[in-house]
C-alpha positions in Angstrom: -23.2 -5.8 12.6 -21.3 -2.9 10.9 -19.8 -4.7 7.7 -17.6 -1.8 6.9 -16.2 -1.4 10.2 -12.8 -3.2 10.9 -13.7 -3.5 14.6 -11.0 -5.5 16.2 -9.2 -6.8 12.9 -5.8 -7.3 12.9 -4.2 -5.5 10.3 -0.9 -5.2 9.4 0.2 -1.8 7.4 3.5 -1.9 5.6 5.6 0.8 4.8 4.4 2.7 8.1 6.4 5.9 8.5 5.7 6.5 5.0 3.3 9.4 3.7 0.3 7.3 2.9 1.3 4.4 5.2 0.9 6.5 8.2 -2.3 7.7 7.5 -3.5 4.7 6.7 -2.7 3.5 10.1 -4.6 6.6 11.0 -7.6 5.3 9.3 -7.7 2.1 10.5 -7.3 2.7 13.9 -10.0 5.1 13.9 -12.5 2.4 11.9 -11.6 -0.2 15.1 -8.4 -2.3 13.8 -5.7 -3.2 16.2 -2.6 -2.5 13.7 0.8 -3.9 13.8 2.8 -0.9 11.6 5.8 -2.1 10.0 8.7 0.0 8.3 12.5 -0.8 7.6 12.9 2.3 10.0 12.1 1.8 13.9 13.6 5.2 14.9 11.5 7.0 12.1 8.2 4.7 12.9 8.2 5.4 16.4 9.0 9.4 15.6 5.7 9.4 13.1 3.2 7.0 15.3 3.7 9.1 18.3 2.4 12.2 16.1 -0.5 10.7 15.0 -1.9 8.2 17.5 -4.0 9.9 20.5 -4.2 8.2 24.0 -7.0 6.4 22.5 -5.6 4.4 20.1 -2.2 4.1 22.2 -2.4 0.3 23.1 -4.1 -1.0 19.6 -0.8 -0.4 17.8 1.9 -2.4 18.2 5.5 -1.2 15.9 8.0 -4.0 14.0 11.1 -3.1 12.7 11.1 -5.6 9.2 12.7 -5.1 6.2 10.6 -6.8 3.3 14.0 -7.8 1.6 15.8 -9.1 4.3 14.4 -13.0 4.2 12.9 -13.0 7.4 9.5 -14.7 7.5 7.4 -11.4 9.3 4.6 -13.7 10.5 6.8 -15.6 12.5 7.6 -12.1 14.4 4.0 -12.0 15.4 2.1 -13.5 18.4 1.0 -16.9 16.7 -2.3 -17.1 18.7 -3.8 -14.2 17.0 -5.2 -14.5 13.5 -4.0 -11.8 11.1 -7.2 -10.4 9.0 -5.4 -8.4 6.5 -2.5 -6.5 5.4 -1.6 -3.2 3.4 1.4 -3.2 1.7 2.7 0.8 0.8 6.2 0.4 0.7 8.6 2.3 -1.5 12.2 1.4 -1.5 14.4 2.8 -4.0 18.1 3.8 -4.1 19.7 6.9 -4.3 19.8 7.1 -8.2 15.7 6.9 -8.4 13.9 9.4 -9.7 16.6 10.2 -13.2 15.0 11.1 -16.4 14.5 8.2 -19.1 17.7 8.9 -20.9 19.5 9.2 -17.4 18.2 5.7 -16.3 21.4 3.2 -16.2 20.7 -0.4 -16.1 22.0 -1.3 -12.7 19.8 1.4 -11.2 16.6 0.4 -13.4 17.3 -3.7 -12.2 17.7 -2.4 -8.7 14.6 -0.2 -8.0 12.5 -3.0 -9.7 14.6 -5.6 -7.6 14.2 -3.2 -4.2 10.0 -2.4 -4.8 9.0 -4.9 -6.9 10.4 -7.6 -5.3 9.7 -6.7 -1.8 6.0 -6.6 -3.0 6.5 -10.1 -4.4 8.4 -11.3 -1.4 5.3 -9.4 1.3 2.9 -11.4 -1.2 4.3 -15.0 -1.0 4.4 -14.7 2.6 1.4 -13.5 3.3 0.1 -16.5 0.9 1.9 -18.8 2.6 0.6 -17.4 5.9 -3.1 -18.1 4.9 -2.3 -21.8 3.4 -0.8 -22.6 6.9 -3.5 -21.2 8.9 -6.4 -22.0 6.2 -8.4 -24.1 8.2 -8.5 -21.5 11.0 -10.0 -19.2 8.5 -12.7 -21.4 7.1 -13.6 -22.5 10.1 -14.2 -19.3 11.9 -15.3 -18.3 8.3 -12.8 -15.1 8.5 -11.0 -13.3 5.7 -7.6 -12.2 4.7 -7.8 -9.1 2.6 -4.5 -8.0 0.9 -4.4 -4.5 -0.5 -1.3 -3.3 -2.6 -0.6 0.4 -2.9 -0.4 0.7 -6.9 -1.0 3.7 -9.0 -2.8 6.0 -12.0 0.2 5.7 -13.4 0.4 1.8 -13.3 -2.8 2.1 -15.3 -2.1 5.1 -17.8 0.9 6.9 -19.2 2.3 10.1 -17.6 1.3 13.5 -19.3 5.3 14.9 -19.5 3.8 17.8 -19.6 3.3 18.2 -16.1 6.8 18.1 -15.1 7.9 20.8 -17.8 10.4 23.0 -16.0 9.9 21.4 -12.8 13.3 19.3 -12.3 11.0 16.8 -11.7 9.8 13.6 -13.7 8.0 10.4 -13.8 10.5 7.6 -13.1 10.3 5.0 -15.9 10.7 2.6 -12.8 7.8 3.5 -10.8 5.6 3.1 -13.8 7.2 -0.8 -14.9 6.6 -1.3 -10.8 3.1 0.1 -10.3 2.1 -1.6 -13.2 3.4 -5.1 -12.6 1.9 -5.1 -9.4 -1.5 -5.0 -10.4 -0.9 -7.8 -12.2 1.1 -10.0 -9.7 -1.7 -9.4 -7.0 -3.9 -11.1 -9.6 -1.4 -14.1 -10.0 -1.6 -14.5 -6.5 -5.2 -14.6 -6.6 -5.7 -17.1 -9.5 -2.7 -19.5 -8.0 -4.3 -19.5 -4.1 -7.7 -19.7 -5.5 -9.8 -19.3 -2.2 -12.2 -16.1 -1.9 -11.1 -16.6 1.7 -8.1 -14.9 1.0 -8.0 -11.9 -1.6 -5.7 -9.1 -3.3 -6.9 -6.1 -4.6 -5.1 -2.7 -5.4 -5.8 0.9 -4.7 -4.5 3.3 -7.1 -4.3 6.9 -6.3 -3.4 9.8 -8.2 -1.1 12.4 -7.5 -0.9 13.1 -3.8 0.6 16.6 -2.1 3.6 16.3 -0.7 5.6 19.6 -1.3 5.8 19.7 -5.4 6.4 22.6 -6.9 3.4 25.1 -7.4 3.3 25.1 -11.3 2.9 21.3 -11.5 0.3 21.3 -8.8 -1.6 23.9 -10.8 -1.2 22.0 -14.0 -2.0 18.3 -12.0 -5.2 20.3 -11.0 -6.3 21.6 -14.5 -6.7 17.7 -15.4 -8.7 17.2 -12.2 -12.6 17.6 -11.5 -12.4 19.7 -8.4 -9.9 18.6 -5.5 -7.3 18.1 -8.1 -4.0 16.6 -5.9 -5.3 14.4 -3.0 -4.4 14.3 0.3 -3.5 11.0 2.1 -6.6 10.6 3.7 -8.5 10.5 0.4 -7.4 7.4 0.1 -8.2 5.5 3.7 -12.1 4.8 2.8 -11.0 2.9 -0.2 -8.5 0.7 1.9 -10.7 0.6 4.6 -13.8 -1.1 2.3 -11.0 -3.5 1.2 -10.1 -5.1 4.5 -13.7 -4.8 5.9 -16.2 -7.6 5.9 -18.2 -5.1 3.2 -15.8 -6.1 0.7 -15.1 -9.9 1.2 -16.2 -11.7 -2.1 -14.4 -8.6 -4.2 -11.0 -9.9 -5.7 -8.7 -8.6 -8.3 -9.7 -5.1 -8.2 -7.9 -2.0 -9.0 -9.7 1.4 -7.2 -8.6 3.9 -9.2 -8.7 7.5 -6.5 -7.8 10.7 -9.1 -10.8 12.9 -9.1 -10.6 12.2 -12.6 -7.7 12.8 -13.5 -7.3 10.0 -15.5 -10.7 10.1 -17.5 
């Protein structure tokens, strides 16, 4: 038996029609998983699975429209015969004031964004916690796993270089590091408080990933880097992948750090 493989696990991929989410769908589709992709956004999830699934994979995905704030219970969406082995949660939500400079960062907009990410991640956490206590019994019994991986960050482990984003327009959003950050350290609550190696949260943090930024910060991102420099989406699937496989399943708490060094 293939440990690493994720051969007809049930996985559920938040934040689907996002850059990293649907590549992670990608990856595990293509490592055996049957995946249920969720994203706030049917119209946009059904536009980006159609561009990356091949006739192959066609029936092993199945799409939900959920939004992680909206108080819906998302297990309850979901065919209750099947037991759900893990879950990837890479959702971003944030308003349309995100993304200001420190000095530019009003209150409301700060309490929002942390309200919006933060506390969808905390909302997707008790549930899938609560999932696993209802259904425990099923799991030790068949002696499966549920493997929760949060999406975190370098920069929810170290402090941005502000250099980078000299003359850019761009920045490092005081939000995204207070989110990235907390999360590692929730998913380790919810660890200590469900106390079972039978179900487990660990966190993948990658470093900067390309996505259209502006040449001279990509060439300064790089200068820190030991020889990719900026990652590409799929740079980061084997990480999750060893997360939700068998490979993994007495690892808890951990925090994969993915930047080519950038943060050495």
């Amino acid at each position: 038996m293939n440990h690493s493989s994720l051969y007809d696990k049930n996985i559920m991929i938040l934040g689907a029609a996002g850059l990293l989410g649907s590549t992670l769908v990608k990856g595990c589709l293509n490592a055996g998983a049957n995946v249920i992709a969720i994203d706030c956004n049917y119209s946009e999830l059904d536009r980006k699975m159609k561009t990356i699934i091949d006739r192959n994979h066609h029936n092993k995905v199945h799409l939900f429209e959920w939004d992680v704030t909206g108080g819906d219970f998302i297990f309850e969406l979901l065919d209750s015969d099947i037991i759900i082995d893990g879950a990837v949660n890479s959702i971003y939500p944030r308003n349309k004031n995100y993304g200001r400079h420190f000095f530019d960062v009003e209150y409301a907009d700060f309490s929002e964004n942390l309200s919006k990410n933060l506390g969808g991640s905390f909302v997707f956490l008790q549930q899938c916690a609560k999932y696993f206590e209802k259904r425990k019994e099923d799991f030790l019994s068949r002696d499966k796993f549920f493997s929760l991986v949060n999406i975190s960050s370098i920069y929810g482990v170290i402090n941005p270089d502000f250099y980078l984003y000299k003359d850019t327009g761009m920045t490092m959003p005081v939000e995204y590091s207070a989110i990235k950050s907390a999360l590692i350290h929730v998913s380790n609550y919810v660890n200590a408080y469900i106390a079972n190696s039978h179900f487990r949260v660990n966190c993948v943090s990658p470093g900067g990933l390309l996505d259209g930024q502006p040449e001279i910060f990509v060439q300064r991102y790089n200068k820190k880097s030991y020889g990719k420099g900026m990652l590409e989406p799929k740079d980061i699937s084997g990480a999750v992948n060893f997360l939700l496989s068998d490979a993994s399943k007495y690892i808890l708490g951990q925090n994969i750090v993915i930047d080519d060094g950038f943060s050495l």
